[in-house]
N, C-alpha and C positions, 0 to 999 in steps of 0.2 A: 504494500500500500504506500502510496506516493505522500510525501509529507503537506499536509496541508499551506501551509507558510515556510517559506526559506527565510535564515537569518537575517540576510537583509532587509525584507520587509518588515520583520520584527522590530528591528536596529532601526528603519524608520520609521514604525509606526510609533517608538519610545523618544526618539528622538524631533517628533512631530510631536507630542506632548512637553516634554520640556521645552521648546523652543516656544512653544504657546506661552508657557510661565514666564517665560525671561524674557519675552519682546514686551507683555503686559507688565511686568512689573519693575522692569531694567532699564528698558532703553526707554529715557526721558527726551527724546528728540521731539518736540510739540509742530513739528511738520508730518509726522505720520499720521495720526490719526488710531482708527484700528484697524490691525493688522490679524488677518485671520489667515494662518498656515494651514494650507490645503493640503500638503504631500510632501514628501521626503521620500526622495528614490537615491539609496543608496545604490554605489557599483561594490560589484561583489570584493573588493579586495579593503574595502570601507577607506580610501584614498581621497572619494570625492562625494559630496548627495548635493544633488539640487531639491533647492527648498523652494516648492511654489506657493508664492502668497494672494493673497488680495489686499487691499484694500476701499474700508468703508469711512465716509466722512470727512474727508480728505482733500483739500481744493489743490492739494501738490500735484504735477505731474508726476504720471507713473514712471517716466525715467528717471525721474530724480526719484524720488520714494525707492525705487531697485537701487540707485546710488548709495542713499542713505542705509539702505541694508548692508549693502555688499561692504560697505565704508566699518559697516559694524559687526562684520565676519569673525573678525579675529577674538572681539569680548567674547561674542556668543558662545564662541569655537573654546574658548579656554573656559567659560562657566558650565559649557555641556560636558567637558574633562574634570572636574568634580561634580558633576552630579550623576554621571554615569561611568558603569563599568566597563570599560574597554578598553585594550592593549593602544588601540590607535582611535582617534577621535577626526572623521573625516573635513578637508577643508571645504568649505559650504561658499554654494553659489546660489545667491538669490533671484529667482527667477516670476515676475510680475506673472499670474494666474487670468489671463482675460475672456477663459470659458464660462464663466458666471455671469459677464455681462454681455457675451457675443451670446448665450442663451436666450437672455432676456430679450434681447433686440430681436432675435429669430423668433419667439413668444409672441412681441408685440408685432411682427409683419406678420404671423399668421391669423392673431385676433385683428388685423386690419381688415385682409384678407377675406374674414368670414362674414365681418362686418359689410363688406362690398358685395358679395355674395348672396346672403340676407335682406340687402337692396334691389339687386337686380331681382332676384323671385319676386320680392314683394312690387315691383313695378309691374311685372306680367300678369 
């Protein structure tokens, strides 16, 4: 029987939890806003994880806001080395998450959509 979860997904699904604590309660940068960690995809040798975020409430650009992450790799990188157990603690690259609101947009052109739709039957 095949293991359900390999370590890395493990490695980030734990490391997707703490990074939630320490962006919320660490980084006082007042240009983010909140920052809500969607995913952590470690590679198997744990060398490197892309961390895909969002963010909500925010009037910064999201290339700045990945700046200001990426700028804050290195704390996060050393607070996730005492707070978890691991030989090696991978270097993290922060990656802007915009399936959340390319969703929404595809949402809203299809309730357009149905709405236009809805008109033309009701005109017949």
């Amino acid at each position: 029987m095949a293991r359900e979860f390999t370590r890395t997904e493990r490695v980030g699904s734990q490391m997707q939890r703490e990074l939630s604590i320490l962006v919320r309660d660490d980084l006082k940068d007042p240009r983010l806003g909140m920052v809500t960690i969607q995913e952590v995809r470690v590679v198997r040798d744990f060398s490197h994880a892309k961390v895909y975020f969002t963010v909500m409430g925010s009037e910064t650009d999201n290339t700045e806001i990945t700046k200001i992450m990426n700028k804050s790799a290195s704390f996060l990188r050393y607070e996730l080395g005492h707070r978890m157990k691991l030989r090696t603690i991978p270097q993290l690259k922060f990656v802007y998450d915009d399936s959340i609101k390319n969703g929404s947009d595809l949402s809203a052109m299809i309730d357009q959509a149905v709405e236009i739709d809805q008109a033309k039957h009701q005109e017949e």
